[in-house]
N, C-alpha and C positions, 0 to 999 in steps of 0.2 A: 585426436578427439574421437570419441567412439560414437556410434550411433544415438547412444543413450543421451550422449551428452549433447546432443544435438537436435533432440528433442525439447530442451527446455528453453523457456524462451527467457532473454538477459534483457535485465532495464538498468538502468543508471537513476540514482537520483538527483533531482538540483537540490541541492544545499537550502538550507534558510537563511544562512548567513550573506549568503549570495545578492547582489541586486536583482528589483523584479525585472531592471530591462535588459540584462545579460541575459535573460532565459529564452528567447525567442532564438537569438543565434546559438545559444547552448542549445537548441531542442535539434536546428538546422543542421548542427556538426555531429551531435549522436546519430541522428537519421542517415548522413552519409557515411557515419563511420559501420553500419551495420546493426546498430543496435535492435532491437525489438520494441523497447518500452523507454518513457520514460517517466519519471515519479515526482510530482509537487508535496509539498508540504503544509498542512495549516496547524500550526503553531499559534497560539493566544501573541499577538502583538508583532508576529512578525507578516507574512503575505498571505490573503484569503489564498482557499484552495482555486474553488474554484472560476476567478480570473484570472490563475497564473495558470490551469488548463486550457482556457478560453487562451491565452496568450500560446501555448506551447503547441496546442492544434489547429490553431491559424498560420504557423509559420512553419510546419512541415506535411507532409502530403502522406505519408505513410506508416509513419510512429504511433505506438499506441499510448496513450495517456494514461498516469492510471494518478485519482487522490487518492494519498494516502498521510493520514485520513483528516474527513470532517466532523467535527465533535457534535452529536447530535442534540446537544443540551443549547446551543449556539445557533439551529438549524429549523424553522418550523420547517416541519416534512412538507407543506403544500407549495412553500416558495423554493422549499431544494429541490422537490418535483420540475419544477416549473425550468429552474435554474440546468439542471440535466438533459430537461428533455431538448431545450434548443439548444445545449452541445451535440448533443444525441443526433438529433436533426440534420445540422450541419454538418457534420464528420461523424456518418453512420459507422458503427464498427469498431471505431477507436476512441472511445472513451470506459473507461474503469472507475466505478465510486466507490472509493472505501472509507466509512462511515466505521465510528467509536464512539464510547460513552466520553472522553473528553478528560483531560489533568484536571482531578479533582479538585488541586489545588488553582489552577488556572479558573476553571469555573466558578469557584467561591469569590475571585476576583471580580467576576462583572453578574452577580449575582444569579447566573445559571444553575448552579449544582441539583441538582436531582437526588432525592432519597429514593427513587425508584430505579434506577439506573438499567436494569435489565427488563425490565418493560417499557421504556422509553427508547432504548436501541430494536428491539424486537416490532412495538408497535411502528417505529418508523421505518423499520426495513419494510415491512408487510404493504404502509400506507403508499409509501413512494413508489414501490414497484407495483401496486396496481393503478396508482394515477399514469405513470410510466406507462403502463400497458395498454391506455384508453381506457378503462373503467373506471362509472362514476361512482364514484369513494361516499360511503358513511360508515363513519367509524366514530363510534363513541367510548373510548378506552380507558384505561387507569391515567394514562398519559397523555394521550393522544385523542384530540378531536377534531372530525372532520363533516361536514354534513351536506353532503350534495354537489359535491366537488368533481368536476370534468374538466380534463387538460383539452383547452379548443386543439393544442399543436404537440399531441403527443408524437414520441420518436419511432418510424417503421421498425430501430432495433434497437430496443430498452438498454442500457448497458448494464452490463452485469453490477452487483452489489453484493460490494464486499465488507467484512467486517477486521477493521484492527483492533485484536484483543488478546487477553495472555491468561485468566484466569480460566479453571475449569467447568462452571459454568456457563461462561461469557463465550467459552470454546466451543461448549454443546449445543448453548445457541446459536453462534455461528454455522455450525453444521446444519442444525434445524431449517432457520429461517435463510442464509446469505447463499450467495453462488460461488461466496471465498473465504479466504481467512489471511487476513495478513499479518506471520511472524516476525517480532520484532528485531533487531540489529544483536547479534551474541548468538543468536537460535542456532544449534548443531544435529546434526542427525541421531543424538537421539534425544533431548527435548522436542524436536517434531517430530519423532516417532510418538513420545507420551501424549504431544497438542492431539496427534489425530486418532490417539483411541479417546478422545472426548468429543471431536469432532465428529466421528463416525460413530458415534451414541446419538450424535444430536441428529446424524442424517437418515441413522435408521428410524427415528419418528417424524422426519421430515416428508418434503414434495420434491425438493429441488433436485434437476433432475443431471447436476454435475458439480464441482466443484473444485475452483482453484486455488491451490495452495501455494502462497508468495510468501518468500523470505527474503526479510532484510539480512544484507551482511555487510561488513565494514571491507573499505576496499583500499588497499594501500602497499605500491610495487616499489620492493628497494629490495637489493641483493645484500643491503646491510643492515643486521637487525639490529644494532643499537640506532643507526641512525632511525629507521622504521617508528621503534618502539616510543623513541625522544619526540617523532613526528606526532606519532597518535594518541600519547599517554593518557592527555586528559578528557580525548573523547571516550576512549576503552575505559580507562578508570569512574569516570560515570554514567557511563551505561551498565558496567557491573557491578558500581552502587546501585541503580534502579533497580538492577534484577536479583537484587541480593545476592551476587556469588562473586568468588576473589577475580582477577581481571584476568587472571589464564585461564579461567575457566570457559570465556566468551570466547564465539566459534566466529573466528576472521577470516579475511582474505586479506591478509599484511602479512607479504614476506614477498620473496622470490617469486616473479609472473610465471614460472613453470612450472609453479603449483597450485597455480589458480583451476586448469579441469578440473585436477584431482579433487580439490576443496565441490568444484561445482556438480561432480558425478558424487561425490558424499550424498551434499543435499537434497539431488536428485534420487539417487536410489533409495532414501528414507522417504520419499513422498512427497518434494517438492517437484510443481509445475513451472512454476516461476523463481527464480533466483532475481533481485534488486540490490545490486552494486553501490552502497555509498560511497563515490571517494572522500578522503580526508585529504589533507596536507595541501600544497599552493597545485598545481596545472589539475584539476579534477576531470578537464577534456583529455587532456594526456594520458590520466590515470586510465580511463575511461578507454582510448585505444589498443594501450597495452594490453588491457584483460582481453578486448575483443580479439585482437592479434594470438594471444596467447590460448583463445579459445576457438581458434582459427574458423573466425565469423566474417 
């Protein structure tokens, strides 16, 4: 492993598919196994975000948590405020909120969807980190309304706030307004070379005075690729439906674990801070070893 490579810091994700009460002991075994991070999911119908972080930072002492992500249309800013800062509280340091404009299509379900969608992620990034920060909030927005509003128990360390988003717009704002950006599962070093000449448009007119860049990757160790590919098909094959592109085009971590550095100093030397491991297929703690092992963590 090179030094480069060992700058970046590796999180695992829990699954959605997953039950909520395996993730307490799934957070306890990554934390031993070396991990850095670890990642919840909020999915329209499957586990809120954040009580399976409240679950995941209660049951280890030194992992850092990150949502990825909560759909802002789903979200008044003054109660995700609220909801943050007593993680925040509690477990100074290790918490990460990554905030989206939300599945369109999921939003039209429970009659969320937003015609404004980028003023509606941007006013809630802006409103929540300064409740977050102890400032009393009035904001009267296109989307957002706030009037008079002070957190009695705001957090000593705000947690960062992040954005998961793929458009280049949505990128720029991200740069602007967030402290991150989080690339989705397929991203290869150089569609996140392209995300951050849009991100770094949005940060030269921004404040923020850092910014981390997280990528999702698909994670999956077999020395045999038919078996591999039989393993992963129909997660790869719709994920590069969503992304529009054919399914070899999505940039994995499924093969051989002695090509997982290499795959991770890829990411890394195009601009990623952070690398987030989905495993696929049945032991996803196993999978989860292996890379660490293999990234000798």
């Amino acid at each position: 492993m090179t030094d480069q490579d060992s700058a970046v810091r590796i999180g695992f994700m829990f699954d959605r598919e997953r039950a909520p009460e395996e993730l307490p002991g799934f957070a306890r075994d990554l934390e031993a196994a070396g991990a850095d991070d670890l990642w919840v999911v909020e999915d329209l119908g499957w586990a809120g975000s954040v009580s399976a972080a409240a679950l995941a930072l209660a049951a280890t002492e030194r992992l850092r948590v990150g949502i990825g992500i909560a759909p802002v249309p789903l979200r008044n800013p003054a109660l995700l405020a609220m909801e943050l800062a007593t993680l925040a509280r509690v477990h100074p340091g290790r918490l990460v909120a990554g905030l989206g404009h939300g599945v369109p299509e999921w939003m039209r379900k429970v009659g969320a969807e937003s015609p404004a969608k980028l003023a509606l992620l941007e006013e809630t990034l802006h409103a929540v980190r300064d409740l977050l920060d102890g400032r009393t909030v009035t904001r009267h927005g296109r989307t957002v309304t706030i009037d008079g509003l002070t957190l009695v128990h705001p957090p000593t360390q705000p947690p960062p706030l992040v954005t998961g988003v793929v458009r280049p717009r949505s990128l720029e704002l991200s740069g602007r307004s967030a402290d991150g950006t989080i690339l989705a599962e397929g991203t290869g070093p150089g569609r996140l070379t392209e995300a951050l000449t849009h991100i770094n448009r949005g940060r030269a007119a921004g404040d923020r005075p850092a910014h981390e860049v997280i990528v999702f990757a698909f994670l999956h160790t077999d020395d045999d690729p038919t078996r591999a590919t039989r393993t992963t098909a129909d997660m790869v094959n719709g994920q590069a439906a969503w992304m529009g592109v054919p399914p070899a085009d999505l940039f994995t971590l499924i093969g051989p674990a002695s090509e997982i550095p290499e795959h991770v100093a890829a990411l890394h030397e195009a601009g990623a801070t952070t690398v987030v491991l989905r495993p696929l297929g049945p032991d996803p703690l196993g999978q989860a070893r292996t890379a660490l092992e293999a990234l000798d963590r």
